[in-house]
Backbone as a printed PyTorch tensor [residue, N CA C, xyz], in Angstrom:
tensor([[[-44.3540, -21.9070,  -7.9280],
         [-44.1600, -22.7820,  -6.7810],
         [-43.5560, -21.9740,  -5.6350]],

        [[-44.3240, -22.0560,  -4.0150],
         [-43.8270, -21.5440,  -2.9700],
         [-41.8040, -21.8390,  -2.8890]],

        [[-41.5250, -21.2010,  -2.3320],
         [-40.0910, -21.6680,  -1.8100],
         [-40.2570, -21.8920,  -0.5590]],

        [[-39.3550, -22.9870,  -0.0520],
         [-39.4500, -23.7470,   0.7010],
         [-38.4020, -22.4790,   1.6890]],

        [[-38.7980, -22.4580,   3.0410],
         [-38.1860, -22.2050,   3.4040],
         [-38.4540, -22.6700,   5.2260]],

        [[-36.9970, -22.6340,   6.3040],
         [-36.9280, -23.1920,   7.3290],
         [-36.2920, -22.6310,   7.7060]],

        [[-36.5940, -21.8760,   9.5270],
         [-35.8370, -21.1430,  10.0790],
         [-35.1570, -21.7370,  11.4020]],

        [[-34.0340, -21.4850,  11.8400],
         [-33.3500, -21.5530,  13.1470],
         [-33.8380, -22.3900,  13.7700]],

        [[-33.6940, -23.7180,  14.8330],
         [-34.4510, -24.5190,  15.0510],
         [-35.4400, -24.9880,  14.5160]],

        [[-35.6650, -25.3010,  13.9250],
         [-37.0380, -25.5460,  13.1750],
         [-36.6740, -27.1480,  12.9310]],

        [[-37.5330, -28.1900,  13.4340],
         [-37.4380, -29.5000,  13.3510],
         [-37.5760, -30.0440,  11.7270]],

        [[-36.8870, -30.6370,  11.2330],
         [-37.1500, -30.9870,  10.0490],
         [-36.4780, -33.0040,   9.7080]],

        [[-37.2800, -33.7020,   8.7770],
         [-36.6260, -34.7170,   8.5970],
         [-36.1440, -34.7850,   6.9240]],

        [[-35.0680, -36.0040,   6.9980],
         [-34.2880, -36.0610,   5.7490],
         [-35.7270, -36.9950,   4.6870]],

        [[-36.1830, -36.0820,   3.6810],
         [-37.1730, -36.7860,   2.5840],
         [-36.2010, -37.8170,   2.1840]],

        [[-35.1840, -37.7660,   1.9510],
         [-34.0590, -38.7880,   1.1910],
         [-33.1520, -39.1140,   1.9310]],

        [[-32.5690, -40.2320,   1.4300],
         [-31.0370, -40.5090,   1.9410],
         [-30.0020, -39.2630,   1.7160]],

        [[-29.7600, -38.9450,   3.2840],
         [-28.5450, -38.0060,   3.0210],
         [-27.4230, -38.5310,   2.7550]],

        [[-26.6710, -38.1940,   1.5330],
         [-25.3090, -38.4080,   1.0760],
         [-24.1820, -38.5530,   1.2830]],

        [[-22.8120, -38.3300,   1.8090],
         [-21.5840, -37.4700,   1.6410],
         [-21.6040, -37.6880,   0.0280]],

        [[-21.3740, -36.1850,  -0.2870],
         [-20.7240, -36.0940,  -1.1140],
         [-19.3170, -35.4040,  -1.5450]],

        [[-18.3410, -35.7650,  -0.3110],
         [-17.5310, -35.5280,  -0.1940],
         [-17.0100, -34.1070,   0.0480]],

        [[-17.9350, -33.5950,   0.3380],
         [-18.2420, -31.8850,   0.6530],
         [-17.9150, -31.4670,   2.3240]],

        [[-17.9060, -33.2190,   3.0330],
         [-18.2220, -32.8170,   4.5690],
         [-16.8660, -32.9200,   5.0800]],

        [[-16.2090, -31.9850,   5.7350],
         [-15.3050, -32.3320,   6.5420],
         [-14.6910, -33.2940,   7.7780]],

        [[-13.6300, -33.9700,   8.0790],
         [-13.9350, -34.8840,   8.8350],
         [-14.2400, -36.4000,   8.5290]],

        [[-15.1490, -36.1990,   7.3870],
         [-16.3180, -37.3600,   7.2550],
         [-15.5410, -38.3060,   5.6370]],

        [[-14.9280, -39.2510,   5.9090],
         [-14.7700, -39.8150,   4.4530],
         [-15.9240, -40.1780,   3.7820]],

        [[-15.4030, -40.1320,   2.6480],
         [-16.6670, -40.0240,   0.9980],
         [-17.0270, -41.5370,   1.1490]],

        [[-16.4060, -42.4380,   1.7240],
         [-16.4550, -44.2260,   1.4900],
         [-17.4030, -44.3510,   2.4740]],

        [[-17.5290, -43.3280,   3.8480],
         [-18.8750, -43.7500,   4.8020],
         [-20.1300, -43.2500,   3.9470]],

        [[-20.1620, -42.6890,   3.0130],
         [-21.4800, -42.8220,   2.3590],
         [-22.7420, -42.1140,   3.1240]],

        [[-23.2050, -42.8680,   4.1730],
         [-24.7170, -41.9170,   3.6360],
         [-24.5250, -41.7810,   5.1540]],

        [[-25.0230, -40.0330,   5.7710],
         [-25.2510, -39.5460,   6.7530],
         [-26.4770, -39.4290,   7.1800]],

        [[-27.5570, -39.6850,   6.9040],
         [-28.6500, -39.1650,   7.7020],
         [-29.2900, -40.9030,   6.3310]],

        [[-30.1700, -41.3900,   6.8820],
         [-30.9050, -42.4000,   6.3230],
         [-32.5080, -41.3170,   5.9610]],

        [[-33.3800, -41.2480,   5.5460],
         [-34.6140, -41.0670,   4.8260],
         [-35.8220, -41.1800,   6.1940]],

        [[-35.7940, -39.8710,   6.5030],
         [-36.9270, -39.8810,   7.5810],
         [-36.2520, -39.7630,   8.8790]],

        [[-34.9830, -39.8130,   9.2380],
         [-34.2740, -38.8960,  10.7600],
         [-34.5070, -37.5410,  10.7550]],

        [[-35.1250, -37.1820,  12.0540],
         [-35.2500, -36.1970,  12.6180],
         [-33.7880, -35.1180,  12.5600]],

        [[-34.0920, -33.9850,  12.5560],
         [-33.1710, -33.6080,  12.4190],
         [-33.3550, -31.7040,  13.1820]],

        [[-32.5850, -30.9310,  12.8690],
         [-32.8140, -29.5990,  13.6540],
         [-32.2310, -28.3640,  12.4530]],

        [[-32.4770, -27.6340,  11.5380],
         [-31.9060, -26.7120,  11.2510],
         [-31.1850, -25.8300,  12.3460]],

        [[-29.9170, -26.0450,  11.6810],
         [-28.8880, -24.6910,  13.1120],
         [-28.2770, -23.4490,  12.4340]],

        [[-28.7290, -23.4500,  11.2950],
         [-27.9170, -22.1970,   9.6620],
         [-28.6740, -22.2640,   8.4290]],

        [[-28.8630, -20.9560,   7.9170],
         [-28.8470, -21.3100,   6.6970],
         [-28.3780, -20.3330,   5.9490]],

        [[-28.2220, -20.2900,   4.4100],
         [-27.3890, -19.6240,   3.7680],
         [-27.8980, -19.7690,   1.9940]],

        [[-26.7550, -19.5050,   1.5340],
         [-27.2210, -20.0270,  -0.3110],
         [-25.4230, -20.5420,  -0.4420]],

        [[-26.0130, -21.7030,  -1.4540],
         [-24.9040, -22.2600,  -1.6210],
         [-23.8840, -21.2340,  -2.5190]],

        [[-21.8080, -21.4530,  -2.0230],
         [-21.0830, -20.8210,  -2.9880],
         [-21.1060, -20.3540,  -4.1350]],

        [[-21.3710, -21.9270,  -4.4360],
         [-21.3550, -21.9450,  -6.2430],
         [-22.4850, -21.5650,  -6.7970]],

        [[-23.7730, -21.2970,  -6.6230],
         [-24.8410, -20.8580,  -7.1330],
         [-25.5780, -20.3130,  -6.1270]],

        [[-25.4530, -19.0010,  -6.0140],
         [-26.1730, -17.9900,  -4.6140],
         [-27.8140, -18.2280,  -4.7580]],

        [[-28.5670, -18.9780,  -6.0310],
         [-30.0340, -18.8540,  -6.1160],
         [-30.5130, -19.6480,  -5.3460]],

        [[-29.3410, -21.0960,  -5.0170],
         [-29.8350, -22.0290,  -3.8990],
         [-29.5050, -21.8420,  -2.4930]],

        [[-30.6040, -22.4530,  -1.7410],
         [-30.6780, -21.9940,  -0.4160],
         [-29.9750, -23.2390,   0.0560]],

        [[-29.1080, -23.1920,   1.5370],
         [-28.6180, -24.4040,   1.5680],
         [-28.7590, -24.0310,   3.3790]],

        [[-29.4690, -25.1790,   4.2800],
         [-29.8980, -25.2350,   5.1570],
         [-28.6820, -26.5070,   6.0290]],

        [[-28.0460, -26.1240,   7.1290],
         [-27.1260, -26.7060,   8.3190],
         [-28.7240, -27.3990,   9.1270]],

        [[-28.1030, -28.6960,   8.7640],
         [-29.0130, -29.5240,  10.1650],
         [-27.8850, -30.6120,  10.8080]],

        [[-28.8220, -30.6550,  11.5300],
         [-27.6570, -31.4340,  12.7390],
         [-28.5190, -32.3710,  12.7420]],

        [[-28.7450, -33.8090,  12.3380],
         [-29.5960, -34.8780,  11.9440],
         [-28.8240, -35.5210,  13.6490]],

        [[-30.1050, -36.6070,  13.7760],
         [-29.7780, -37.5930,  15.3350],
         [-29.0480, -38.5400,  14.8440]],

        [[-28.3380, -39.2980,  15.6540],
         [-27.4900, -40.4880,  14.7370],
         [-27.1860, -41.0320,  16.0940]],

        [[-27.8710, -41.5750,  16.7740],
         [-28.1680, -42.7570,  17.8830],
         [-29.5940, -42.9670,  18.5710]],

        [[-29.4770, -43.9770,  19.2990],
         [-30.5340, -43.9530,  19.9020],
         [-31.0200, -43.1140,  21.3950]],

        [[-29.8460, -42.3360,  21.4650],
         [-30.2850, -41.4410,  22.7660],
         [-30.3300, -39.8660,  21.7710]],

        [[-30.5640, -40.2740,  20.8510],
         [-30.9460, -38.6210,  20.1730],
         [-30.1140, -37.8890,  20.3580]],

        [[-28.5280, -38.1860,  20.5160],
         [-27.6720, -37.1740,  20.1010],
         [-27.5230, -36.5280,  18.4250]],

        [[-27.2650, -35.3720,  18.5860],
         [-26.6360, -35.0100,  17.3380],
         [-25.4990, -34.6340,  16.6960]],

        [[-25.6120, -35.4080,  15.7250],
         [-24.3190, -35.3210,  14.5960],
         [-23.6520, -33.9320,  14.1440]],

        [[-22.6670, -34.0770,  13.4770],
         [-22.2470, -32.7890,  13.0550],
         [-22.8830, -32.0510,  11.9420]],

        [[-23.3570, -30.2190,  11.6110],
         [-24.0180, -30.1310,  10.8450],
         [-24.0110, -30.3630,   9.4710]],

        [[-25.1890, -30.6150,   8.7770],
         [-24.9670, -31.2870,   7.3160],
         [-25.5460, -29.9200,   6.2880]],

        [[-25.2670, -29.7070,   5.0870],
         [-25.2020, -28.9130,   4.1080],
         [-26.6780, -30.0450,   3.7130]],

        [[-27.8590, -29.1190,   3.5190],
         [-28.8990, -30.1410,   2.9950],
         [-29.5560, -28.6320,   1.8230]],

        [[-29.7580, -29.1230,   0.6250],
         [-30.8540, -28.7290,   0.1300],
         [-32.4960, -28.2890,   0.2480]],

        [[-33.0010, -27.3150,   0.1870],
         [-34.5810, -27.7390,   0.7060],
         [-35.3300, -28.6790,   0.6000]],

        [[-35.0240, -29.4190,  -0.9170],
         [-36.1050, -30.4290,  -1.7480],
         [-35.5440, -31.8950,  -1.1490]],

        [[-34.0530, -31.7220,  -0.1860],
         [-33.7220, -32.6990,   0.3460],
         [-34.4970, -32.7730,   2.3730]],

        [[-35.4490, -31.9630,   2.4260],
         [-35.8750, -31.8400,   4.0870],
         [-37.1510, -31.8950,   3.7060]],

        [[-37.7750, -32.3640,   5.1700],
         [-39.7290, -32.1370,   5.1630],
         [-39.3840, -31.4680,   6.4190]],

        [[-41.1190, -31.1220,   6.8740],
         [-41.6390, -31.6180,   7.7000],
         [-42.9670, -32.1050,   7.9780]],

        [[-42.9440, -33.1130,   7.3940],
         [-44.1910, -33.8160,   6.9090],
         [-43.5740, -35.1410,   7.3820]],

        [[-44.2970, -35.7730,   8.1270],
         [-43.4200, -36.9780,   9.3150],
         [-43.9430, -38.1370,   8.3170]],

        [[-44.9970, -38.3420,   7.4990],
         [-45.5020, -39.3420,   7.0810],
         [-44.3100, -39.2810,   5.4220]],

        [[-44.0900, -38.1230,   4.7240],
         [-43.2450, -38.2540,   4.1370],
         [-41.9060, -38.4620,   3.9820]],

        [[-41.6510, -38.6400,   5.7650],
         [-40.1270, -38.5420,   5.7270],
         [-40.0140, -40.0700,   5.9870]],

        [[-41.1370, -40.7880,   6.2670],
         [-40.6270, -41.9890,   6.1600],
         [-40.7080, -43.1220,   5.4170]]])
């Protein structure tokens, strides 16, 4: 299987409900879900996660109004992003 991969700007949407999983700073674990399943979003980083360097872990800055501002960046998985617009929603 290809690896997924997404560079620097690169438009991408959330395939799933994005989480907190209490990983985000700022952000309490009780607000629950940051990005809903199919928001647009922007890769601004990417990296491999701490705890296991084999995973790739991609900074997006998902929209979270209706004038398309963006949120603060989120720690997303690959298998958690598209860009496939019909799958993200």
């Amino acid at each position: 299987m290809e690896k997924v991969q997404y560079e620097i700007g690169d438009m991408v949407y959330a395939a799933e409900d994005i989480l907190n999983d209490g990983g985000m700073p700022g952000v309490e674990e009780e607000e629950g879900l940051i990005a809903p399943a199919g928001t647009r979003g922007v890769v601004v980083h990417y990296g491999v996660a701490e705890m296991d360097e084999s995973k790739d872990i991609y900074l997006v800055q998902f929209e979270n109004g209706p004038d398309g501002s963006l949120g603060h960046p989120v720690g997303c998985l690959p298998e958690e992003l598209t860009q496939d617009i019909p799958l993200a929603a």
